[in-house]
C-alpha positions in Angstrom: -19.4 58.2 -20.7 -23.5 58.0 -20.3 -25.7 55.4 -19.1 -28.8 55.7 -17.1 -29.6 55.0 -13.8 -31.0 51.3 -13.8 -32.2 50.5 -10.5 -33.2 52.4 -7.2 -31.3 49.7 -5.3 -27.9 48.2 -5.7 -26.9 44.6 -5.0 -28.6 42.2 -2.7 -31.4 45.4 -2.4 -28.8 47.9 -1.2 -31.1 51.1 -0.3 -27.7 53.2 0.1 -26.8 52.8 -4.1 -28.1 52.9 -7.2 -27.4 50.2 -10.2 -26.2 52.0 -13.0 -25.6 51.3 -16.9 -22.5 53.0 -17.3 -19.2 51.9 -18.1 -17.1 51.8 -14.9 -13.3 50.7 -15.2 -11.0 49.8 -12.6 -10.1 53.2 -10.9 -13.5 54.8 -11.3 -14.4 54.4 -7.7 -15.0 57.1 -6.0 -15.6 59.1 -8.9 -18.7 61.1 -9.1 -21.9 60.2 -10.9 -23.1 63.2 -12.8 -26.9 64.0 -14.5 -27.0 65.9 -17.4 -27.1 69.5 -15.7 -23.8 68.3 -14.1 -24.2 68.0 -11.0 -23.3 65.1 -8.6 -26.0 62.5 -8.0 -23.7 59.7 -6.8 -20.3 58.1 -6.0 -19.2 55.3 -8.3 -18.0 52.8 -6.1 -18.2 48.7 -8.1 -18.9 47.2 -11.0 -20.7 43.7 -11.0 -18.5 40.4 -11.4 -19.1 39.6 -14.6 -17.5 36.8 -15.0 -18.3 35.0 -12.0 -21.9 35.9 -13.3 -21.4 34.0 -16.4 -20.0 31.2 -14.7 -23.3 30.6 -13.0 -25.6 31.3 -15.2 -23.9 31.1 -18.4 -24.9 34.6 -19.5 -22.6 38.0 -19.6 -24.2 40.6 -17.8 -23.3 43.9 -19.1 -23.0 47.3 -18.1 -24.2 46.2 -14.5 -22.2 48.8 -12.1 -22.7 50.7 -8.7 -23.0 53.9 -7.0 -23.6 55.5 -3.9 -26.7 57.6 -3.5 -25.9 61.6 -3.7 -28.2 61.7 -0.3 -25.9 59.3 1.3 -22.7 61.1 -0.3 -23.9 64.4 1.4 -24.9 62.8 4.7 -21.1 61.8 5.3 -20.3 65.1 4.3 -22.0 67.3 6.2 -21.3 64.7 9.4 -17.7 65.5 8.7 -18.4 69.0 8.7 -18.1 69.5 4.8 -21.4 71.6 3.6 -21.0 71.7 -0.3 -22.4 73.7 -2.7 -25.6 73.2 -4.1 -27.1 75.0 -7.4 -29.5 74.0 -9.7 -28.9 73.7 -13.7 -30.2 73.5 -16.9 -29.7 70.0 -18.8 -26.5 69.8 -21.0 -24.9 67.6 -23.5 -22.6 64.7 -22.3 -20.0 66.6 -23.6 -20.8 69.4 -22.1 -20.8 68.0 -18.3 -17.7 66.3 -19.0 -16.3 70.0 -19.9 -17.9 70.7 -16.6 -16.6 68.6 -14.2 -13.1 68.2 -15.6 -11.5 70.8 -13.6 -12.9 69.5 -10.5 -12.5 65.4 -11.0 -8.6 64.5 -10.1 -6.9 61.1 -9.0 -5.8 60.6 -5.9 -3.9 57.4 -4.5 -3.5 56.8 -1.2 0.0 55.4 -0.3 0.4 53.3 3.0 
C-alpha cells in the first residue's frame, strides 16, 4: 500500500517515530516502512484508536498510523551487533518495491 509520511513525530511528540498515512492492519507491526527506491525507512509499529478518537471528539480520524524512525531501527541494530546493508536506489513504482521487498518481508509469531 502507499501513504506518505505525515508527521516528523509520532503521538504525544514522540521524537523516536514518524505518523504515517498508510493503511496499517492488525499484524503489520513490525513490518518495515519502505520509500519508493525500497529501501527501509521505518518499522510499523501502531495504528491510532480510532474509535476512541471519535468518541471524544465525534470525528473519525483516518489513516492516522505509526512507525519507528529507520535511525532508531539501525541504532538497536548495530547495538546488537547486526550491521545491515546499506545501498542507495533509484525511485520505483509501488508495485515495484512491493516486488522488491517480498522475498525479504515474512511473518513470524512468537509462541510462549
Amino acid at each position: 500500500t502507499t501513504g506518505e509520511i505525515s508527521a516528523l513525530a509520532g503521538l504525544r511528540d514522540n521524537q523516536q517515530q514518524y505518523q504515517i498515512s498508510a493503511p496499517v492492519q492488525p499484524g503489520n507491526s513490525g513490518g518495515p516502512l519502505l520509500d519508493t527506491g525500497g529501501h527501509v525507512v521505518g518499522v510499523i509499529v501502531s495504528k491510532l484508536y480510532a474509535q476512541r478518537i471519535a468518541q471524544q471528539t465525534g470525528d473519525i480520524p483516518q489513516n492516522v498510523n505509526f512507525a519507528v524512525m529507520g535511525t532508531v531501527a539501525l541504532d538497536f541494530l548495530r547495538r546488537n551487533r547486526v550491521e545491515p546493508r546499506l545501498d542507495d536506489g533509484a525511485p520505483r513504482s509501488a508495485a515495484e518495491v512491493g516486488e522488491i521487498a517480498h522475498p525479504s518481508v515474512l511473518f513470524l509469531r512468537c509462541l510462549g
